[in-house]
N, CA and C atoms of all chains as a GROMACS GRO file, in nm:
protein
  585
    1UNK      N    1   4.379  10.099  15.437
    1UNK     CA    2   4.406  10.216  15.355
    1UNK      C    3   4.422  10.178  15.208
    2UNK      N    4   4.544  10.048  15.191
    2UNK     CA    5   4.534  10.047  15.043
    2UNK      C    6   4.400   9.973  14.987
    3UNK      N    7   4.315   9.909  15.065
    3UNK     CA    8   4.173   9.866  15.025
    3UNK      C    9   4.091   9.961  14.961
    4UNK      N   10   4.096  10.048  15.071
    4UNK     CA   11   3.984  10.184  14.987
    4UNK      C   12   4.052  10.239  14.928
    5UNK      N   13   4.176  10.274  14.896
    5UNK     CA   14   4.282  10.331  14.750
    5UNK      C   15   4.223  10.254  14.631
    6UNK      N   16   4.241  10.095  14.657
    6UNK     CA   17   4.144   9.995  14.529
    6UNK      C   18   3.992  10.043  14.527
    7UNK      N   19   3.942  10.062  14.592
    7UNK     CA   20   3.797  10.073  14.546
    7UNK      C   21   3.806  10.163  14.493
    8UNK      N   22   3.872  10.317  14.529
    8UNK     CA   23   3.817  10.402  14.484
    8UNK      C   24   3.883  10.433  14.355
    9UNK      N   25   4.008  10.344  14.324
    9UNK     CA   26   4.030  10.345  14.207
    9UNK      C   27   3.954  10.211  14.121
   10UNK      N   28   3.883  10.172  14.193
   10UNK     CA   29   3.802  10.070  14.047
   10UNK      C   30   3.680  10.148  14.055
   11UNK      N   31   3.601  10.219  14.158
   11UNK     CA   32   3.508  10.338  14.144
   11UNK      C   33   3.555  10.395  14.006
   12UNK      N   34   3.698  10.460  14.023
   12UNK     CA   35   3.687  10.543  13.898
   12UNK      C   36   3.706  10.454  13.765
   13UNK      N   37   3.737  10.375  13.744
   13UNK     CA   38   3.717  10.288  13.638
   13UNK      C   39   3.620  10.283  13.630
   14UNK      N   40   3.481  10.234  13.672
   14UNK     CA   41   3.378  10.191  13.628
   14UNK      C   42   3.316  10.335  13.571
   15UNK      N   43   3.365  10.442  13.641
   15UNK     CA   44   3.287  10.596  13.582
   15UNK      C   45   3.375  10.584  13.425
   16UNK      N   46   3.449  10.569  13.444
   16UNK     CA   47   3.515  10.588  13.290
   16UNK      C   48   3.466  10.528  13.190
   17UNK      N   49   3.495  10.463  13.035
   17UNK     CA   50   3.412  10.466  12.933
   17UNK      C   51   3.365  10.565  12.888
   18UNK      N   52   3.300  10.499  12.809
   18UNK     CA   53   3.234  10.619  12.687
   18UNK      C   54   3.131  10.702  12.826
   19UNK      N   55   3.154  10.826  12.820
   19UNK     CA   56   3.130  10.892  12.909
   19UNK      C   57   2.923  10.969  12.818
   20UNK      N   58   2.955  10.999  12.681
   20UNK     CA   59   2.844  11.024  12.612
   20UNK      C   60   2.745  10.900  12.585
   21UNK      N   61   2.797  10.857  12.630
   21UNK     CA   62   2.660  10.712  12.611
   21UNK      C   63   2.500  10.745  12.650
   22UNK      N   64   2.513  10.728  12.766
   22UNK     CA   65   2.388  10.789  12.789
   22UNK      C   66   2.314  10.901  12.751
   23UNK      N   67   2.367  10.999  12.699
   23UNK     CA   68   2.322  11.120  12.660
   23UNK      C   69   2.303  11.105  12.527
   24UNK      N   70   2.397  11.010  12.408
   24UNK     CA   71   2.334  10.949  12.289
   24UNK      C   72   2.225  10.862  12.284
   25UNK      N   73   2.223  10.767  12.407
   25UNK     CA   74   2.106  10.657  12.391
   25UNK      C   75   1.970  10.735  12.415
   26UNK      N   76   2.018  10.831  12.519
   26UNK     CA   77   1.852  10.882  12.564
   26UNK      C   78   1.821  11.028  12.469
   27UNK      N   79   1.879  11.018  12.390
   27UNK     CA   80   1.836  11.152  12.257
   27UNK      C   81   1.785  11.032  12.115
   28UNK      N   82   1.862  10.942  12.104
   28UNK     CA   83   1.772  10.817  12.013
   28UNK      C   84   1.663  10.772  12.061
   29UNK      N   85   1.627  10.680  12.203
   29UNK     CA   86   1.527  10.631  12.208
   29UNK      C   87   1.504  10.732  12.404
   30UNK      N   88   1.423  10.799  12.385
   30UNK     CA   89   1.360  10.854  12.563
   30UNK      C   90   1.373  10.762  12.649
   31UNK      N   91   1.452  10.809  12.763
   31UNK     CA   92   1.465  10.740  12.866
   31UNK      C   93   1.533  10.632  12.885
   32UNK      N   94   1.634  10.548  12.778
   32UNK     CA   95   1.715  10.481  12.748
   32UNK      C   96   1.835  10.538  12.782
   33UNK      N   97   1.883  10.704  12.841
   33UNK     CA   98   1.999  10.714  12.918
   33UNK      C   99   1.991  10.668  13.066
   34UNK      N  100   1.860  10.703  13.100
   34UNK     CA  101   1.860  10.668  13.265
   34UNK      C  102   1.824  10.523  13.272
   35UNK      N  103   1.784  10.457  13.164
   35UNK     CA  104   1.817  10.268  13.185
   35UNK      C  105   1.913  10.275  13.175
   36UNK      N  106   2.013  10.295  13.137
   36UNK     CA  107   2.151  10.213  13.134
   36UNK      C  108   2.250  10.321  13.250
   37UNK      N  109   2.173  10.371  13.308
   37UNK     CA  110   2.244  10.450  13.463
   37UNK      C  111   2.118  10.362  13.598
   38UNK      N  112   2.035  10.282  13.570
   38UNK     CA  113   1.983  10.190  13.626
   38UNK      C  114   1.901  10.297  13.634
   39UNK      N  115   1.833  10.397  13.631
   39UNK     CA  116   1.723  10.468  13.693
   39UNK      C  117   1.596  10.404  13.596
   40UNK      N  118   1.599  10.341  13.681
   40UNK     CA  119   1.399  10.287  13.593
   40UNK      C  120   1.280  10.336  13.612
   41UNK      N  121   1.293  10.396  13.702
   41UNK     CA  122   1.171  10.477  13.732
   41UNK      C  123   1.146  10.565  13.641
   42UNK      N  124   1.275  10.672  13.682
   42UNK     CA  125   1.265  10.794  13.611
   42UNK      C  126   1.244  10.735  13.470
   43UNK      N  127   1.351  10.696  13.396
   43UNK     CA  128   1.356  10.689  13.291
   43UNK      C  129   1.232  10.606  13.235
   44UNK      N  130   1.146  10.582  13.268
   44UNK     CA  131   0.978  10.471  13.268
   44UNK      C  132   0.955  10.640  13.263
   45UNK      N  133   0.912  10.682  13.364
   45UNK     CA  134   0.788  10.798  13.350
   45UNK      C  135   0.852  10.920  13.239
   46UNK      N  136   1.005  10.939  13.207
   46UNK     CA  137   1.012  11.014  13.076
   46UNK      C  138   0.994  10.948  12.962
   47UNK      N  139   1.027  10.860  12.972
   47UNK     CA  140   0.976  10.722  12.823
   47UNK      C  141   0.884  10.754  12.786
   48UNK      N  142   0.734  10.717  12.877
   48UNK     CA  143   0.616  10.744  12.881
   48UNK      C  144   0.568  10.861  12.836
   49UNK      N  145   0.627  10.981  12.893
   49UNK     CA  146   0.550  11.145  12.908
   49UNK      C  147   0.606  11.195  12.747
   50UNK      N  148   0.732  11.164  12.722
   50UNK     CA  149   0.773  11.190  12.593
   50UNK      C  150   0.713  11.092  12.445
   51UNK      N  151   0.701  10.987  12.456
   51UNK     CA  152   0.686  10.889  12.339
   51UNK      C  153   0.515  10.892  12.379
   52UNK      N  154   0.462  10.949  12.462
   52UNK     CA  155   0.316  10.957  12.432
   52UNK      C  156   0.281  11.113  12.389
   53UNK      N  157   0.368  11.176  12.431
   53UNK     CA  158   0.344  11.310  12.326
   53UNK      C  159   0.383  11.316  12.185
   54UNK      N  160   0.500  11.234  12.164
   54UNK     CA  161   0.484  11.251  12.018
   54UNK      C  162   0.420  11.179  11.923
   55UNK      N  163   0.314  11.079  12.016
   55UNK     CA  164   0.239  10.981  11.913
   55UNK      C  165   0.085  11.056  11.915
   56UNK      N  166   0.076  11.108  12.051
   56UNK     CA  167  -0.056  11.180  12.067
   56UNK      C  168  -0.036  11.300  11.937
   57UNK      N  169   0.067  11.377  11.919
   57UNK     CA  170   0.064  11.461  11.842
   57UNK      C  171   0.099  11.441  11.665
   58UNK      N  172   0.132  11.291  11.695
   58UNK     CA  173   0.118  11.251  11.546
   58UNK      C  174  -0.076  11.177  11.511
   59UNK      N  175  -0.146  11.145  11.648
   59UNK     CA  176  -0.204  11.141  11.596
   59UNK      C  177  -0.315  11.261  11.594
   60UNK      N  178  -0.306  11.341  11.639
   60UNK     CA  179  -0.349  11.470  11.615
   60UNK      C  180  -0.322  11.584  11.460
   61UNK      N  181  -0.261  11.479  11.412
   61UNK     CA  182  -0.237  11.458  11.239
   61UNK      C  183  -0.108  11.604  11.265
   62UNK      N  184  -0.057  11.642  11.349
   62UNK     CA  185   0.055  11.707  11.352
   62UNK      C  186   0.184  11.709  11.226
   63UNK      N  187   0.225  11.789  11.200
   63UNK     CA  188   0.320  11.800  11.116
   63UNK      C  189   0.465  11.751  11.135
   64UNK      N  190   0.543  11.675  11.056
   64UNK     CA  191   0.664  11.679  11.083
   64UNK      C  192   0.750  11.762  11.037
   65UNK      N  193   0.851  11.848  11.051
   65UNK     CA  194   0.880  11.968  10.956
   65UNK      C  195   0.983  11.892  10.901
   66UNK      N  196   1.077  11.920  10.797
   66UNK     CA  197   1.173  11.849  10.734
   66UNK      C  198   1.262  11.960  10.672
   67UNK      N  199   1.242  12.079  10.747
   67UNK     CA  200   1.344  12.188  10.716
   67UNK      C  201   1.308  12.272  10.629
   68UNK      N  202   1.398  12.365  10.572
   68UNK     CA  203   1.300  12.497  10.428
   68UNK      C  204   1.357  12.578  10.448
   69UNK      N  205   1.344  12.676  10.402
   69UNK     CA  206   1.383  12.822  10.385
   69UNK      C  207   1.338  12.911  10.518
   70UNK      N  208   1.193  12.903  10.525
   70UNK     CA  209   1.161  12.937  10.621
   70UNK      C  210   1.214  12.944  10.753
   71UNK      N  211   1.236  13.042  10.862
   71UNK     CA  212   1.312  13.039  10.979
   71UNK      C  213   1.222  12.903  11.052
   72UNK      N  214   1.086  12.945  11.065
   72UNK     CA  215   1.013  12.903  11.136
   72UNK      C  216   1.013  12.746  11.118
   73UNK      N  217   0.981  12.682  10.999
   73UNK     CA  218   1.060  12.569  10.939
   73UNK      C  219   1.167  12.492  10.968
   74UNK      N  220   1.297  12.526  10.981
   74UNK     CA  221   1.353  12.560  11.035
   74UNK      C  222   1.360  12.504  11.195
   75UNK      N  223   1.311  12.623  11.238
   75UNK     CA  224   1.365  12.576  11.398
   75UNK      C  225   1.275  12.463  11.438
   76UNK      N  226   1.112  12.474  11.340
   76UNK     CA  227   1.045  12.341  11.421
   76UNK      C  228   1.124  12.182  11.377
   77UNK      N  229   1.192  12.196  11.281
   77UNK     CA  230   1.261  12.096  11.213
   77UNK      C  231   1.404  12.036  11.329
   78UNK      N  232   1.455  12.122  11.381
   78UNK     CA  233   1.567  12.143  11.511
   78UNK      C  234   1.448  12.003  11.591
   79UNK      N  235   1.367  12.145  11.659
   79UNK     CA  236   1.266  12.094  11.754
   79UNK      C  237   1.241  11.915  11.727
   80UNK      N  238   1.161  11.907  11.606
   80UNK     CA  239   1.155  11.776  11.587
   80UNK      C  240   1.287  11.668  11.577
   81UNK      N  241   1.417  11.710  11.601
   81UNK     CA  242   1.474  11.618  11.567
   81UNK      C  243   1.528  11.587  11.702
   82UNK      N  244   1.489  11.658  11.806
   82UNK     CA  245   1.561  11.623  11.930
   82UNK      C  246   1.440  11.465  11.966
   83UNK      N  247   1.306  11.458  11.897
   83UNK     CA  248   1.272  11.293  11.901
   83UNK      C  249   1.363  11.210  11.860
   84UNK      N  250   1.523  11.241  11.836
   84UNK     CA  251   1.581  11.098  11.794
   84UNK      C  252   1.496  10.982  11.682
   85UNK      N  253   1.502  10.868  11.693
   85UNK     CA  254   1.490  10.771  11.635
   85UNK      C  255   1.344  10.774  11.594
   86UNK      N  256   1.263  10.805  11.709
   86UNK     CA  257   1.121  10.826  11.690
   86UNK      C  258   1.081  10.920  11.556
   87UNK      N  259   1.168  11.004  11.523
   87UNK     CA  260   1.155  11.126  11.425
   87UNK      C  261   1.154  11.060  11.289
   88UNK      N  262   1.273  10.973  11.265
   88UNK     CA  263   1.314  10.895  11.154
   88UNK      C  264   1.225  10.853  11.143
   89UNK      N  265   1.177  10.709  11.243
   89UNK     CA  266   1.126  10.581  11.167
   89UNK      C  267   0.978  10.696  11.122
   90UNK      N  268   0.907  10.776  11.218
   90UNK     CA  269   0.810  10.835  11.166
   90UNK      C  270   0.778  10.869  11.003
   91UNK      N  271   0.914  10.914  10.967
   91UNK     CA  272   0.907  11.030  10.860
   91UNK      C  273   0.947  10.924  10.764
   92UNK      N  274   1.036  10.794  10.768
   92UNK     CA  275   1.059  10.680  10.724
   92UNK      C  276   0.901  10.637  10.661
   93UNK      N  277   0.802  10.633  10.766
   93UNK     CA  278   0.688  10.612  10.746
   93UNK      C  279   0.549  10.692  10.642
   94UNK      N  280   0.635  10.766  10.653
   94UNK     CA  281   0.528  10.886  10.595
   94UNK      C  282   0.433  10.950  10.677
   95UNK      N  283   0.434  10.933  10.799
   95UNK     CA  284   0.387  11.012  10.910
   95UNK      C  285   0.390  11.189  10.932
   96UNK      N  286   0.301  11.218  10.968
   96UNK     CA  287   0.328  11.370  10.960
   96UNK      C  288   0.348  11.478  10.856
   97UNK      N  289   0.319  11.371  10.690
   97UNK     CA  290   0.401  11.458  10.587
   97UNK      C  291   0.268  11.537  10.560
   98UNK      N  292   0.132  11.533  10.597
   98UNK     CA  293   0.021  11.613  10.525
   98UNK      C  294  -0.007  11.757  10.604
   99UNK      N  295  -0.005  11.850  10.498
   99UNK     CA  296  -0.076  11.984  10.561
   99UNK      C  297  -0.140  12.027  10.656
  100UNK      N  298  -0.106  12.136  10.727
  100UNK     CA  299  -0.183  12.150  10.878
  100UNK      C  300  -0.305  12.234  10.814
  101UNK      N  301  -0.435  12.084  10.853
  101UNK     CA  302  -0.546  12.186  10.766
  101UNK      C  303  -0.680  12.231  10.912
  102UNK      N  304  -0.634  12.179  11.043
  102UNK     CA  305  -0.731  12.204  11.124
  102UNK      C  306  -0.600  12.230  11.264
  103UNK      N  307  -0.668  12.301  11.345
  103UNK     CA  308  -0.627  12.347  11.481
  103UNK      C  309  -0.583  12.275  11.548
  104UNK      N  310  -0.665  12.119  11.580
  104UNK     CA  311  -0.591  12.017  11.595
  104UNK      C  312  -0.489  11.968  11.556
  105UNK      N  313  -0.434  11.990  11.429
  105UNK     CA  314  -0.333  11.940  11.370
  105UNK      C  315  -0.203  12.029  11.384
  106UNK      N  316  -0.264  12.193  11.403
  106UNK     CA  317  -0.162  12.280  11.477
  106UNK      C  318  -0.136  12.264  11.613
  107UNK      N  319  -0.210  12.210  11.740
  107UNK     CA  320  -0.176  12.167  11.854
  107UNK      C  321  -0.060  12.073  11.808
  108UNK      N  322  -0.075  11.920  11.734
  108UNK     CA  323  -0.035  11.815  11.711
  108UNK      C  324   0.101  11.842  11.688
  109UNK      N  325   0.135  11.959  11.568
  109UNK     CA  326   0.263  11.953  11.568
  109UNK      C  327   0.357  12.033  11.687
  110UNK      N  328   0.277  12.151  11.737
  110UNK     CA  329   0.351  12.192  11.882
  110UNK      C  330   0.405  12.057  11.961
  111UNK      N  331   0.293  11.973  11.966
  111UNK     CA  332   0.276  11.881  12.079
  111UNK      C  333   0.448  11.769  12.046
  112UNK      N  334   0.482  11.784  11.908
  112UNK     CA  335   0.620  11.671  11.839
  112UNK      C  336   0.704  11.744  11.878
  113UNK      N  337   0.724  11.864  11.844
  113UNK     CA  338   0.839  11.955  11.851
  113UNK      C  339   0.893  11.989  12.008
  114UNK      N  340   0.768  11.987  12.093
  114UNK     CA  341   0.801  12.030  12.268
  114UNK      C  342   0.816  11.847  12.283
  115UNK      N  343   0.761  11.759  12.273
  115UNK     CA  344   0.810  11.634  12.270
  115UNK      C  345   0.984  11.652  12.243
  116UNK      N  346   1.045  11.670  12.112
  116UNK     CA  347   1.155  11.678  12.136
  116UNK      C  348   1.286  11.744  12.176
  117UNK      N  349   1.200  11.856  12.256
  117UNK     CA  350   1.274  11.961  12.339
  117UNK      C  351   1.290  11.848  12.437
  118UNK      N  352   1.178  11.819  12.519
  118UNK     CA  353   1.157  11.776  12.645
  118UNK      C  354   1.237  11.661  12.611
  119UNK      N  355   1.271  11.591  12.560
  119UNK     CA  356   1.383  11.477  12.513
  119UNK      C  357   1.543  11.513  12.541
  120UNK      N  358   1.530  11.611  12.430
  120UNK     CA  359   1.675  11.679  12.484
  120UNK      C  360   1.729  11.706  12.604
  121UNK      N  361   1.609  11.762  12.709
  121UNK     CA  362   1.669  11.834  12.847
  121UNK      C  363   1.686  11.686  12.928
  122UNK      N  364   1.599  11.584  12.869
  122UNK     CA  365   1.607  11.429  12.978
  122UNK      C  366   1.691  11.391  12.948
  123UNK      N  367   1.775  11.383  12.809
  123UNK     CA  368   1.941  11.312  12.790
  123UNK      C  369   2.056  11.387  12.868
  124UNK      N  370   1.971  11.480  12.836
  124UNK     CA  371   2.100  11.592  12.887
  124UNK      C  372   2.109  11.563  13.046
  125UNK      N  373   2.032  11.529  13.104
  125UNK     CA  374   1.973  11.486  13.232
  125UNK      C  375   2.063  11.356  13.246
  126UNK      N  376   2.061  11.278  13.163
  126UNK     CA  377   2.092  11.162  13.187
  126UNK      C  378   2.244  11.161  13.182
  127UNK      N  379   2.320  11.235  13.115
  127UNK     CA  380   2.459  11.291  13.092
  127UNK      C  381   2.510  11.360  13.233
  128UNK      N  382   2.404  11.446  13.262
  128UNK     CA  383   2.484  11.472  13.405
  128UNK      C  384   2.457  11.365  13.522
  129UNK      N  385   2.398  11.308  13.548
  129UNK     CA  386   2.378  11.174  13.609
  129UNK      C  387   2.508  11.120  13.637
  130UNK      N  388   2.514  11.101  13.476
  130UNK     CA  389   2.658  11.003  13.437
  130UNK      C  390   2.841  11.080  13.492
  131UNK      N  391   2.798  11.204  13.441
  131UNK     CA  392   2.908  11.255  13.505
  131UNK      C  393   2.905  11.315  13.667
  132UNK      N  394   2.837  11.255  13.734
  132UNK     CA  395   2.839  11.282  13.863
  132UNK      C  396   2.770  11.497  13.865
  133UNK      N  397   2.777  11.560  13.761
  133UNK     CA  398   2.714  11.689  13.794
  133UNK      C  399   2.576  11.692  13.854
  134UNK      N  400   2.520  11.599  13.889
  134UNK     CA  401   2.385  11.574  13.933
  134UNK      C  402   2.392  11.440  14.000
  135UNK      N  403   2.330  11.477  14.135
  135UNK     CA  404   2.366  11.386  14.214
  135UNK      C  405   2.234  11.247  14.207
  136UNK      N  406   2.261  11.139  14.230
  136UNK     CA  407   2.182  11.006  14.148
  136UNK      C  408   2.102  11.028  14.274
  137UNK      N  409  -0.858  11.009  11.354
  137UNK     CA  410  -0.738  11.159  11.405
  137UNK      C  411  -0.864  11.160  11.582
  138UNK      N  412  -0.683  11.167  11.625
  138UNK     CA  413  -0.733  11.294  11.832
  138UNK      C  414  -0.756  11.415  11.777
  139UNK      N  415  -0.852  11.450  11.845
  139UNK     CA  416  -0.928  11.556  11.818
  139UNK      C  417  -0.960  11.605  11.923
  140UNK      N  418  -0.858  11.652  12.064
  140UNK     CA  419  -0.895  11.695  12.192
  140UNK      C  420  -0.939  11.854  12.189
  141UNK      N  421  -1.036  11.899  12.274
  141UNK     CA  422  -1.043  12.014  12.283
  141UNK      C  423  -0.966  12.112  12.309
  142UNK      N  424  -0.920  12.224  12.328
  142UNK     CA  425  -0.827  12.319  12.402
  142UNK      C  426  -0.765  12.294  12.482
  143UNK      N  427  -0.873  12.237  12.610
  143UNK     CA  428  -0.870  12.261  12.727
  143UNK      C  429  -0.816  12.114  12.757
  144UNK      N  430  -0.831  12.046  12.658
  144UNK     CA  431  -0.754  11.886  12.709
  144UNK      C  432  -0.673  11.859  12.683
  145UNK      N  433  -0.616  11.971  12.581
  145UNK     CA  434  -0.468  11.976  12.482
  145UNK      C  435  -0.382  12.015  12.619
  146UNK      N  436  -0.460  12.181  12.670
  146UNK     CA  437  -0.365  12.217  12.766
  146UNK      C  438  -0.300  12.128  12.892
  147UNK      N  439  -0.439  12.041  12.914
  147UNK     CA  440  -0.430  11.946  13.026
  147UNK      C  441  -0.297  11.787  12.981
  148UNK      N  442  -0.291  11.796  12.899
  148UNK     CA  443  -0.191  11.693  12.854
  148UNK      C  444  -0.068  11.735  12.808
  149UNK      N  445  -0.049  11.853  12.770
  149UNK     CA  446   0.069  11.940  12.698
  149UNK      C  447   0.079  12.002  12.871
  150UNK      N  448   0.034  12.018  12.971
  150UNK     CA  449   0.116  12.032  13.108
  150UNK      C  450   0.161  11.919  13.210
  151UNK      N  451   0.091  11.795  13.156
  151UNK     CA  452   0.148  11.647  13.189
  151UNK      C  453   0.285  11.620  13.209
  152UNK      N  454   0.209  11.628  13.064
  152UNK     CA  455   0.377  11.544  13.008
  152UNK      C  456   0.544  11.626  13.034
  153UNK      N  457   0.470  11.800  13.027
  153UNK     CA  458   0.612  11.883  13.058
  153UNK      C  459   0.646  11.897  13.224
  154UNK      N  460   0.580  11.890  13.281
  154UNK     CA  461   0.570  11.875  13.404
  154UNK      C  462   0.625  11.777  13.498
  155UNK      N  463   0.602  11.669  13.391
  155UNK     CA  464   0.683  11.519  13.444
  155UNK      C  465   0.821  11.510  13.411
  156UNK      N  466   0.853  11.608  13.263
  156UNK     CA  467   0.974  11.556  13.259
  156UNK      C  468   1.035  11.701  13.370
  157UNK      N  469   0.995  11.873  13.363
  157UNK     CA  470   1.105  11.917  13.422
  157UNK      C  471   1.080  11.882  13.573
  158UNK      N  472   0.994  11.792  13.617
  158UNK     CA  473   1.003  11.797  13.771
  158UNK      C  474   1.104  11.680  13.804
  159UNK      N  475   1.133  11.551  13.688
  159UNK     CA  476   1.169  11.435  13.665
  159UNK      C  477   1.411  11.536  13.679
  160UNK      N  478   1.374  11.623  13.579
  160UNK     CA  479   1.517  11.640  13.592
  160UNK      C  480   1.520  11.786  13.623
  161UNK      N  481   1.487  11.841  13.668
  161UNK     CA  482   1.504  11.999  13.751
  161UNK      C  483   1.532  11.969  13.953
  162UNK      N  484   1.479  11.862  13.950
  162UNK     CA  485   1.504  11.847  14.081
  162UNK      C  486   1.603  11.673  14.141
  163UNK      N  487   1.642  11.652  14.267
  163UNK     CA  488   1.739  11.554  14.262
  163UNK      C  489   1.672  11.454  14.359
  164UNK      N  490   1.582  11.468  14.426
  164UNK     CA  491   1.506  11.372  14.512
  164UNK      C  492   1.390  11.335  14.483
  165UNK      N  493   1.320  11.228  14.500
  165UNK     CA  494   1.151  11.181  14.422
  165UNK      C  495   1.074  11.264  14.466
  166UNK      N  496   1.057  11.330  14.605
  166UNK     CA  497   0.971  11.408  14.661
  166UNK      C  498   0.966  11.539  14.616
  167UNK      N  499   1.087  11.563  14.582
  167UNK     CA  500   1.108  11.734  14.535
  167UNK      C  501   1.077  11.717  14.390
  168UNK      N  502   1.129  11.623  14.322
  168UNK     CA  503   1.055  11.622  14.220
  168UNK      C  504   0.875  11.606  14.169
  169UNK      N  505   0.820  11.568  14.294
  169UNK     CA  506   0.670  11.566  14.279
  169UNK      C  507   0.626  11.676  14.323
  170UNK      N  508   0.712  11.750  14.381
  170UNK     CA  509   0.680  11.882  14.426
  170UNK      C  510   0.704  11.946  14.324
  171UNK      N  511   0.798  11.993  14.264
  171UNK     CA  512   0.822  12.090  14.171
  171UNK      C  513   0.718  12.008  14.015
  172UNK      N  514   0.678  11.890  13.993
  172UNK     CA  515   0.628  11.892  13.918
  172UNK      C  516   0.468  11.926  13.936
  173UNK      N  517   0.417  11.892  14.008
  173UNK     CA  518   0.287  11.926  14.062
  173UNK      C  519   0.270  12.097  14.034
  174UNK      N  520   0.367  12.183  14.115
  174UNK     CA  521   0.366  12.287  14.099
  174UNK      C  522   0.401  12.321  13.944
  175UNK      N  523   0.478  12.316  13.821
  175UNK     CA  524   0.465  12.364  13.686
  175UNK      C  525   0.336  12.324  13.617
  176UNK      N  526   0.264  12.205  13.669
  176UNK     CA  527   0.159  12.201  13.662
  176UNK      C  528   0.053  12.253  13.664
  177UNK      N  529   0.030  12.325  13.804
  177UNK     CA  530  -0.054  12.435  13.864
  177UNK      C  531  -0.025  12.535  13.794
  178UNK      N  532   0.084  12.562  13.764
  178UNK     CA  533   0.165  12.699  13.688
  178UNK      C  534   0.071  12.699  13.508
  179UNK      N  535   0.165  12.583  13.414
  179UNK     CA  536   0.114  12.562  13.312
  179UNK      C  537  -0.090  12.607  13.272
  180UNK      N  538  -0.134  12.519  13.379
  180UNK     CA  539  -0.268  12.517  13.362
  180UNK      C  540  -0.364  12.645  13.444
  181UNK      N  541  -0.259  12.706  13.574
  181UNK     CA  542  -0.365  12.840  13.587
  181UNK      C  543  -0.273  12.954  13.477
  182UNK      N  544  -0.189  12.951  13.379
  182UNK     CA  545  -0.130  12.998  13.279
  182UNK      C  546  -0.229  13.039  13.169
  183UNK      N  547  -0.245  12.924  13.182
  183UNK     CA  548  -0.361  12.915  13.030
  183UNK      C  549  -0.519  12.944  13.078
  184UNK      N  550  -0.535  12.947  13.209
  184UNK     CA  551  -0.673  12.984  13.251
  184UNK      C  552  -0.692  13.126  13.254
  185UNK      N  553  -0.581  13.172  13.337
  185UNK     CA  554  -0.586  13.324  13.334
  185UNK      C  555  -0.564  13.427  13.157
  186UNK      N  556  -0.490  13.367  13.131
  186UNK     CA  557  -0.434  13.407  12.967
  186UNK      C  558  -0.568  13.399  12.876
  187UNK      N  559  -0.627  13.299  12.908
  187UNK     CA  560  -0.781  13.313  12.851
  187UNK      C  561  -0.872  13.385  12.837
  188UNK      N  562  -0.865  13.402  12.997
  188UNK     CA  563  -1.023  13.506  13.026
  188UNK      C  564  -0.940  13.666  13.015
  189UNK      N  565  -0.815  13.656  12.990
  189UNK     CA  566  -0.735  13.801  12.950
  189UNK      C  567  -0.772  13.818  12.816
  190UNK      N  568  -0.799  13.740  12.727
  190UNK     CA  569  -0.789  13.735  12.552
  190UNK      C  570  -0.967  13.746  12.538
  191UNK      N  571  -1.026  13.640  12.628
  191UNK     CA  572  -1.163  13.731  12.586
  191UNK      C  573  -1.235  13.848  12.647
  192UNK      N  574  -1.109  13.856  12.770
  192UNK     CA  575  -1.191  13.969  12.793
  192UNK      C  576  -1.135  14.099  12.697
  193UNK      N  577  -1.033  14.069  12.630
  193UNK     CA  578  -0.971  14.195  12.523
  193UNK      C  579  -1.076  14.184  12.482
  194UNK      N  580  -1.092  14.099  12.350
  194UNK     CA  581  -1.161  14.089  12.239
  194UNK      C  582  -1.324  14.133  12.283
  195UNK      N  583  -1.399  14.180  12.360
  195UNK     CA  584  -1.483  14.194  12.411
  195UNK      C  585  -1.542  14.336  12.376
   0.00000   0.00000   0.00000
């Protein structure tokens, strides 16, 4: 009895810590919450599905928004920032800063902005993982 | 510059969303290939039907 009293109190120790970790790591770099909750799989095929949409749509000469007056501006600017780190070093780069002058380049920037939706809902994913609201 | 057509935009813009909500909408690998397969089917007869609705307006 007091054996499994210890486990299940070093169980709850090990849940404890920074409880947002994962849900910060995997909003900076995709799929870096479910590595450090050991899920490699998952977190491999969102890595993948996310960081190849937002390169496919950068190179689809897609826009990066950087905010404005504009609503629309605006929310794609939100949108783009749920890429985390990917968003920065991009815009760091000068990536994305030229005019949407072809259709392609209007796919391209949909394609960054749902990139960093779909980011958001996988950290957020990775957060409930962590807090046991979703079962591993 | 990618320069995909419509129809290959749609086919990759239902990939990638597909993988992630089937990846975290569901809690087992199987149900998740299920439910992603299916937003899949969803996404892409979405945009098939929505199509031949828009030209057949414009018509």
């Amino acid at each position: 009895m007091a054996t499994a009293a210890n486990k299940t109190s070093a169980g709850k120790q090990e849940q404890q810590g920074f409880v947002y970790l994962p849900l910060i790591a995997g909003w900076l770099v995709p799929g870096a919450g479910h590595f450090l909750l050991g899920k490699w799989i998952r977190g491999t095929l969102l890595a993948a599905s996310i960081i190849l949409m937002f390169a496919l749509g950068l190179a689809m000469h897609g826009k990066l928004y950087t905010g404005g007056p504009e609503i629309l501006d605006l929310l794609g600017f939100i949108g783009d920032l749920g890429n985390g780190a990917m968003y920065f070093v991009a815009h760091l780069l000068g990536l994305g800063a030229e005019p949407v002058m072809v259709t392609t380049a209007d796919y391209g920037s949909k394609f960054i902005v749902v990139a960093g939706l779909l980011n958001v809902i996988a950290a957020v994913d990775a957060h409930n993982l962590r807090t046991g609201r979703k079962e591993a | 510059m990618f320069r995909p057509s419509h129809f290959t935009a749609v086919l990759l813009f239902a990939l990638f969303a597909s993988t992630v909500f089937g990846i975290t909408m569901r809690e087992t690998p199987k149900r998740m290939f299920k439910y992603g397969a299916y937003c899949f089917a969803l996404f892409v007869g979405a945009a098939i039907v929505l199509s031949w609705v828009m030209y057949l307006i414009a018509r």
